[in-house]
C-alpha positions as CSV (number, residue, x, y, z in Angstrom):
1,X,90.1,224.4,161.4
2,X,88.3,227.7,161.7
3,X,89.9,230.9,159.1
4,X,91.4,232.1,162.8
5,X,93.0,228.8,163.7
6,X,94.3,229.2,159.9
7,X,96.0,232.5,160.0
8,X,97.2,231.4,163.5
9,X,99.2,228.8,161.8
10,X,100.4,230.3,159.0
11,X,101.8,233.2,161.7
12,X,104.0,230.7,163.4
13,X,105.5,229.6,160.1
14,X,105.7,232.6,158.9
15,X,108.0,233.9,162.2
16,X,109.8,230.5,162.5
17,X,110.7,231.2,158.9
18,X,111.6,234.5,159.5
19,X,113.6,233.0,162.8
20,X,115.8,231.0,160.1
21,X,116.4,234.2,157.5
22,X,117.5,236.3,160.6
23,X,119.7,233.8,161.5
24,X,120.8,233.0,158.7
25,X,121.6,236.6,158.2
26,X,123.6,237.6,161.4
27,X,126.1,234.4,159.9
28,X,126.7,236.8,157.0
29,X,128.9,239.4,156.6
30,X,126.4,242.1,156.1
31,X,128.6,245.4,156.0
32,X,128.2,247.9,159.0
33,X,125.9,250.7,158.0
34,X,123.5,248.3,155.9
35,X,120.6,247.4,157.9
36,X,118.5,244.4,157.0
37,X,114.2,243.7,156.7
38,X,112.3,240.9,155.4
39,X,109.5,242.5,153.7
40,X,106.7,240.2,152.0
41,X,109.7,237.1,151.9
42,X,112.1,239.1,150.1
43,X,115.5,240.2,151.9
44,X,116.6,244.3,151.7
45,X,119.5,245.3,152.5
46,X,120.0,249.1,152.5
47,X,122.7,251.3,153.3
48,X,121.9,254.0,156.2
49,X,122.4,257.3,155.0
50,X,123.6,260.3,157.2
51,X,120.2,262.3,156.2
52,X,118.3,259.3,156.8
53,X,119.6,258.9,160.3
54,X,119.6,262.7,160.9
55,X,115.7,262.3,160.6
56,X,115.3,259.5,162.1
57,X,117.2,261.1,165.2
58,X,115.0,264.1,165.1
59,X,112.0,262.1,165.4
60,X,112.9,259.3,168.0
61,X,113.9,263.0,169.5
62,X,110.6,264.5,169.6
63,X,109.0,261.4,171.1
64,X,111.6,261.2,173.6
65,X,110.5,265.0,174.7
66,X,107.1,264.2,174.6
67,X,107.0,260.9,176.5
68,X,110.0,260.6,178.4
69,X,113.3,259.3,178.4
70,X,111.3,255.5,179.5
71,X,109.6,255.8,176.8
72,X,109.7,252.3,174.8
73,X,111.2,254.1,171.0
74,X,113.1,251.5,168.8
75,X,114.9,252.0,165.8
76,X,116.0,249.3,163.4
77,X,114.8,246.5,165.9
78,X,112.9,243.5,164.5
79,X,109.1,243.4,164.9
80,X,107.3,241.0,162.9
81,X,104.1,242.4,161.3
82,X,100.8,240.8,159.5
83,X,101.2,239.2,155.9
84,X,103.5,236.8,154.1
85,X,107.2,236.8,156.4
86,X,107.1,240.5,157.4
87,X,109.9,240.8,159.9
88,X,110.4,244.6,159.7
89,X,113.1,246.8,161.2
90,X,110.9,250.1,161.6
91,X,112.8,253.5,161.4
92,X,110.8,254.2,164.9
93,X,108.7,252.2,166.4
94,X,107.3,253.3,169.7
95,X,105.4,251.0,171.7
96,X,103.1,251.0,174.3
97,X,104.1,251.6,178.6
98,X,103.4,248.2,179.4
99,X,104.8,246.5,176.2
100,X,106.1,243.0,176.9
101,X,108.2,240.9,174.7
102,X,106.5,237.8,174.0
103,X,108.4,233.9,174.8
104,X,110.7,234.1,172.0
105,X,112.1,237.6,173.5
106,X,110.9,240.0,170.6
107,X,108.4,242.9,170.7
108,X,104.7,242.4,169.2
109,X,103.0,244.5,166.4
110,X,100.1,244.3,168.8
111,X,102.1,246.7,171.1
112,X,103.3,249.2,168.4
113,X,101.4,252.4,169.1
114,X,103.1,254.3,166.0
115,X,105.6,253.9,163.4
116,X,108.0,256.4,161.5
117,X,109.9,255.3,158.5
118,X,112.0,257.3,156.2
119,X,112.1,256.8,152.6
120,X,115.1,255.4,151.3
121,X,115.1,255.5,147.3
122,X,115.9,252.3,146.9
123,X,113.0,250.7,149.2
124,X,110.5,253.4,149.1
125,X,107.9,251.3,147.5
126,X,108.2,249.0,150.6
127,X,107.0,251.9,152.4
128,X,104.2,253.5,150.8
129,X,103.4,249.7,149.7
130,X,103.8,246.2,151.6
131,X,104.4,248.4,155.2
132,X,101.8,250.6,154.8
133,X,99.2,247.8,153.7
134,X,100.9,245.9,157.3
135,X,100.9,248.7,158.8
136,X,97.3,249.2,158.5
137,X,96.5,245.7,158.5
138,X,98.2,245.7,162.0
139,X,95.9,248.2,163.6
140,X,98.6,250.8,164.2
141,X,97.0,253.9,164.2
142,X,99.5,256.3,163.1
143,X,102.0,255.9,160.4
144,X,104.5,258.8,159.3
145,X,106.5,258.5,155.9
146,X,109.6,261.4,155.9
147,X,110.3,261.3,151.8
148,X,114.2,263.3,152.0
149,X,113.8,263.0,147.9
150,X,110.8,264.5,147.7
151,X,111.0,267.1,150.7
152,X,107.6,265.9,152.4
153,X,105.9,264.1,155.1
154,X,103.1,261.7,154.5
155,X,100.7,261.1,157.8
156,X,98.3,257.9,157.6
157,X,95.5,257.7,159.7
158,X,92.9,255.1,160.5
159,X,93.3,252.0,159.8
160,X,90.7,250.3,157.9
161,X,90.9,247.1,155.3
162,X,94.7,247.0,155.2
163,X,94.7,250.8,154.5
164,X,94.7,253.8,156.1
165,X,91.7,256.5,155.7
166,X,93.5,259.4,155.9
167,X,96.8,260.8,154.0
168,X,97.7,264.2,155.1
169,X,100.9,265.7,153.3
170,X,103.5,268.1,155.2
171,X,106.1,269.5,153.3
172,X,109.8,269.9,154.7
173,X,109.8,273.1,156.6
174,X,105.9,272.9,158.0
175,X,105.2,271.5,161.3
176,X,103.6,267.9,161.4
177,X,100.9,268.1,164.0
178,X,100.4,265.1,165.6
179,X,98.1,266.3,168.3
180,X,94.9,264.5,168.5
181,X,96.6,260.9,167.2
182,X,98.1,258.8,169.6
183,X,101.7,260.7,169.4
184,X,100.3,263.8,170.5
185,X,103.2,266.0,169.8
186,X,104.2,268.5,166.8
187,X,107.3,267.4,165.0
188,X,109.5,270.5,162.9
189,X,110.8,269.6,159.7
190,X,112.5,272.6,159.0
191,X,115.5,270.7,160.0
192,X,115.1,267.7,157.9
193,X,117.7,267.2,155.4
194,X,117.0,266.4,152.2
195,X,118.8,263.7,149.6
Protein backbone atom coordinates (compact mmCIF):
# COMPACT_ATOMS: atom_id res chain seq x y z
CA UNK A 1 0.00 0.00 0.00
CA UNK A 2 1.12 3.48 -0.94
CA UNK A 3 1.16 6.38 2.38
CA UNK A 4 -2.18 7.66 0.35
CA UNK A 5 -3.89 4.26 0.20
CA UNK A 6 -2.82 4.36 4.05
CA UNK A 7 -4.34 7.45 5.19
CA UNK A 8 -7.31 6.49 2.96
CA UNK A 9 -7.88 3.61 5.22
CA UNK A 10 -7.33 4.91 8.32
CA UNK A 11 -10.09 7.78 7.16
CA UNK A 12 -12.86 5.22 6.80
CA UNK A 13 -12.11 3.82 10.29
CA UNK A 14 -11.73 6.74 11.62
CA UNK A 15 -15.54 7.96 10.34
CA UNK A 16 -17.01 4.42 10.78
CA UNK A 17 -15.78 4.93 14.36
CA UNK A 18 -16.98 8.15 14.64
CA UNK A 19 -20.45 6.65 12.97
CA UNK A 20 -20.61 4.35 16.21
CA UNK A 21 -19.80 7.35 18.93
CA UNK A 22 -22.50 9.45 17.27
CA UNK A 23 -24.76 6.82 17.55
CA UNK A 24 -24.00 5.85 20.30
CA UNK A 25 -24.52 9.26 21.59
CA UNK A 26 -27.97 10.35 20.14
CA UNK A 27 -29.14 6.86 22.46
CA UNK A 28 -27.99 9.05 25.45
CA UNK A 29 -29.71 11.35 27.18
CA UNK A 30 -27.48 14.26 26.55
CA UNK A 31 -29.37 17.31 28.11
CA UNK A 32 -30.85 20.03 25.64
CA UNK A 33 -28.48 23.00 25.45
CA UNK A 34 -25.18 20.67 25.61
CA UNK A 35 -23.92 20.13 22.17
CA UNK A 36 -21.59 17.26 21.48
CA UNK A 37 -17.88 16.95 19.30
CA UNK A 38 -15.46 14.20 18.93
CA UNK A 39 -12.27 15.99 18.98
CA UNK A 40 -8.84 13.80 18.56
CA UNK A 41 -11.20 10.41 20.04
CA UNK A 42 -12.25 12.15 23.05
CA UNK A 43 -16.03 13.04 23.59
CA UNK A 44 -17.00 17.09 24.71
CA UNK A 45 -19.90 17.85 25.87
CA UNK A 46 -20.43 21.57 26.48
CA UNK A 47 -23.18 23.60 27.50
CA UNK A 48 -24.25 26.51 24.95
CA UNK A 49 -24.19 29.67 26.54
CA UNK A 50 -26.48 32.62 25.71
CA UNK A 51 -23.27 34.92 24.77
CA UNK A 52 -21.87 32.09 22.95
CA UNK A 53 -24.95 31.75 20.80
CA UNK A 54 -25.37 35.58 20.59
CA UNK A 55 -21.98 35.50 18.61
CA UNK A 56 -22.45 32.87 16.94
CA UNK A 57 -25.81 34.44 15.57
CA UNK A 58 -24.12 37.63 14.68
CA UNK A 59 -21.68 35.83 12.59
CA UNK A 60 -23.86 33.14 10.66
CA UNK A 61 -25.63 36.82 10.38
CA UNK A 62 -23.05 38.62 8.60
CA UNK A 63 -22.52 35.72 6.13
CA UNK A 64 -26.08 35.43 5.54
CA UNK A 65 -25.87 39.38 4.33
CA UNK A 66 -23.03 38.86 2.51
CA UNK A 67 -23.88 35.70 0.48
CA UNK A 68 -27.44 35.28 0.62
CA UNK A 69 -30.07 33.72 2.35
CA UNK A 70 -28.88 30.14 0.04
CA UNK A 71 -26.00 30.45 1.27
CA UNK A 72 -24.75 26.87 2.68
CA UNK A 73 -23.97 28.29 6.79
CA UNK A 74 -24.16 25.43 9.38
CA UNK A 75 -23.93 25.58 12.97
CA UNK A 76 -23.39 22.70 15.25
CA UNK A 77 -23.72 20.10 12.29
CA UNK A 78 -21.27 17.26 12.10
CA UNK A 79 -18.32 17.48 9.63
CA UNK A 80 -15.67 15.09 10.02
CA UNK A 81 -12.19 16.74 9.63
CA UNK A 82 -8.36 15.29 9.15
CA UNK A 83 -6.57 13.52 12.20
CA UNK A 84 -7.34 10.84 14.72
CA UNK A 85 -11.64 10.66 14.89
CA UNK A 86 -12.29 14.36 14.31
CA UNK A 87 -16.02 14.52 13.96
CA UNK A 88 -16.50 18.26 14.75
CA UNK A 89 -19.66 20.39 15.19
CA UNK A 90 -18.16 23.81 13.98
CA UNK A 91 -19.73 27.06 15.53
CA UNK A 92 -20.19 28.08 11.56
CA UNK A 93 -19.21 26.40 8.95
CA UNK A 94 -20.02 27.72 5.59
CA UNK A 95 -19.46 25.76 2.68
CA UNK A 96 -19.01 26.04 -0.79
CA UNK A 97 -22.35 26.77 -3.64
CA UNK A 98 -22.06 23.50 -5.03
CA UNK A 99 -21.38 21.56 -1.75
CA UNK A 100 -22.72 18.03 -1.95
CA UNK A 101 -23.09 15.66 0.86
CA UNK A 102 -21.14 12.59 0.18
CA UNK A 103 -23.04 8.59 0.23
CA UNK A 104 -23.36 8.53 3.91
CA UNK A 105 -25.49 11.98 3.77
CA UNK A 106 -22.96 14.30 5.68
CA UNK A 107 -21.06 17.32 4.41
CA UNK A 108 -17.12 17.11 3.51
CA UNK A 109 -14.25 19.16 5.07
CA UNK A 110 -13.21 19.37 1.48
CA UNK A 111 -16.21 21.75 0.88
CA UNK A 112 -15.74 23.95 4.02
CA UNK A 113 -14.76 27.27 2.72
CA UNK A 114 -14.49 28.87 6.32
CA UNK A 115 -15.02 28.16 9.80
CA UNK A 116 -15.95 30.29 12.97
CA UNK A 117 -15.82 28.87 16.43
CA UNK A 118 -16.33 30.63 19.68
CA UNK A 119 -14.27 29.87 22.64
CA UNK A 120 -15.94 28.13 25.25
CA UNK A 121 -13.67 28.11 28.55
CA UNK A 122 -14.00 24.76 29.09
CA UNK A 123 -12.91 23.60 25.36
CA UNK A 124 -10.89 26.45 24.30
CA UNK A 125 -7.72 24.49 23.91
CA UNK A 126 -9.71 22.39 21.37
CA UNK A 127 -9.86 25.46 19.47
CA UNK A 128 -6.67 27.22 19.38
CA UNK A 129 -5.23 23.39 19.44
CA UNK A 130 -6.51 20.01 17.83
CA UNK A 131 -9.15 22.28 15.35
CA UNK A 132 -6.86 24.66 14.47
CA UNK A 133 -3.99 22.11 13.57
CA UNK A 134 -7.39 20.25 11.44
CA UNK A 135 -8.35 23.12 10.45
CA UNK A 136 -5.19 23.94 8.71
CA UNK A 137 -4.37 20.49 7.97
CA UNK A 138 -7.87 20.49 6.05
CA UNK A 139 -6.94 23.26 3.70
CA UNK A 140 -9.60 25.66 4.99
CA UNK A 141 -8.42 28.88 4.27
CA UNK A 142 -9.89 31.04 6.90
CA UNK A 143 -10.42 30.23 10.46
CA UNK A 144 -11.93 32.87 12.99
CA UNK A 145 -11.67 32.27 16.92
CA UNK A 146 -14.31 34.83 18.89
CA UNK A 147 -12.55 34.49 22.67
CA UNK A 148 -15.93 36.18 24.94
CA UNK A 149 -13.27 35.68 28.05
CA UNK A 150 -10.78 37.38 26.64
CA UNK A 151 -12.69 40.19 24.52
CA UNK A 152 -10.82 39.34 21.15
CA UNK A 153 -10.87 37.83 17.75
CA UNK A 154 -8.20 35.67 16.47
CA UNK A 155 -8.10 35.39 12.36
CA UNK A 156 -5.90 32.38 10.88
CA UNK A 157 -4.73 32.62 7.56
CA UNK A 158 -2.98 30.28 5.21
CA UNK A 159 -2.79 27.07 5.71
CA UNK A 160 0.44 25.51 5.59
CA UNK A 161 1.93 22.16 7.49
CA UNK A 162 -1.11 21.81 9.72
CA UNK A 163 -0.94 25.46 10.68
CA UNK A 164 -1.92 28.58 9.67
CA UNK A 165 0.66 31.48 8.58
CA UNK A 166 -0.96 34.26 9.67
CA UNK A 167 -2.69 35.21 13.20
CA UNK A 168 -4.17 38.64 13.13
CA UNK A 169 -5.85 39.79 16.52
CA UNK A 170 -9.12 42.03 16.68
CA UNK A 171 -10.22 43.11 19.86
CA UNK A 172 -14.07 43.27 20.86
CA UNK A 173 -15.33 46.49 19.56
CA UNK A 174 -12.91 46.77 16.17
CA UNK A 175 -14.13 45.55 12.96
CA UNK A 176 -12.78 42.15 11.67
CA UNK A 177 -12.06 42.68 7.99
CA UNK A 178 -12.43 39.88 6.09
CA UNK A 179 -12.10 41.42 2.72
CA UNK A 180 -9.59 39.83 0.60
CA UNK A 181 -10.08 36.08 2.34
CA UNK A 182 -12.54 34.03 0.95
CA UNK A 183 -15.50 35.58 3.38
CA UNK A 184 -15.08 38.79 1.98
CA UNK A 185 -17.17 40.78 4.37
CA UNK A 186 -16.36 42.95 7.62
CA UNK A 187 -17.86 41.55 10.71
CA UNK A 188 -18.54 44.31 13.96
CA UNK A 189 -17.76 43.13 17.28
CA UNK A 190 -18.85 45.96 19.09
CA UNK A 191 -21.90 43.86 19.78
CA UNK A 192 -20.16 40.73 21.00
CA UNK A 193 -20.88 39.96 24.44
CA UNK A 194 -18.40 39.04 26.63
CA UNK A 195 -18.33 36.02 29.55
Amino acid sequence: MTVVEDRIALADVDSERLDEWFERLERMPVPEGFRVEIVGGNVYLTPQRDTHWAIIFRMAMAVEARFGKDAKVFSDVRIDFPGHENGFCPDVAVLGADAEKDDRGRWRHTDVRFVFEVISEGTAANDYGPKKAAYATAGIPLYVIADPCLGRCFVYTDPKNGDYVTRTRVDFGDDIDLTGTVADLTLPTDGFPRD
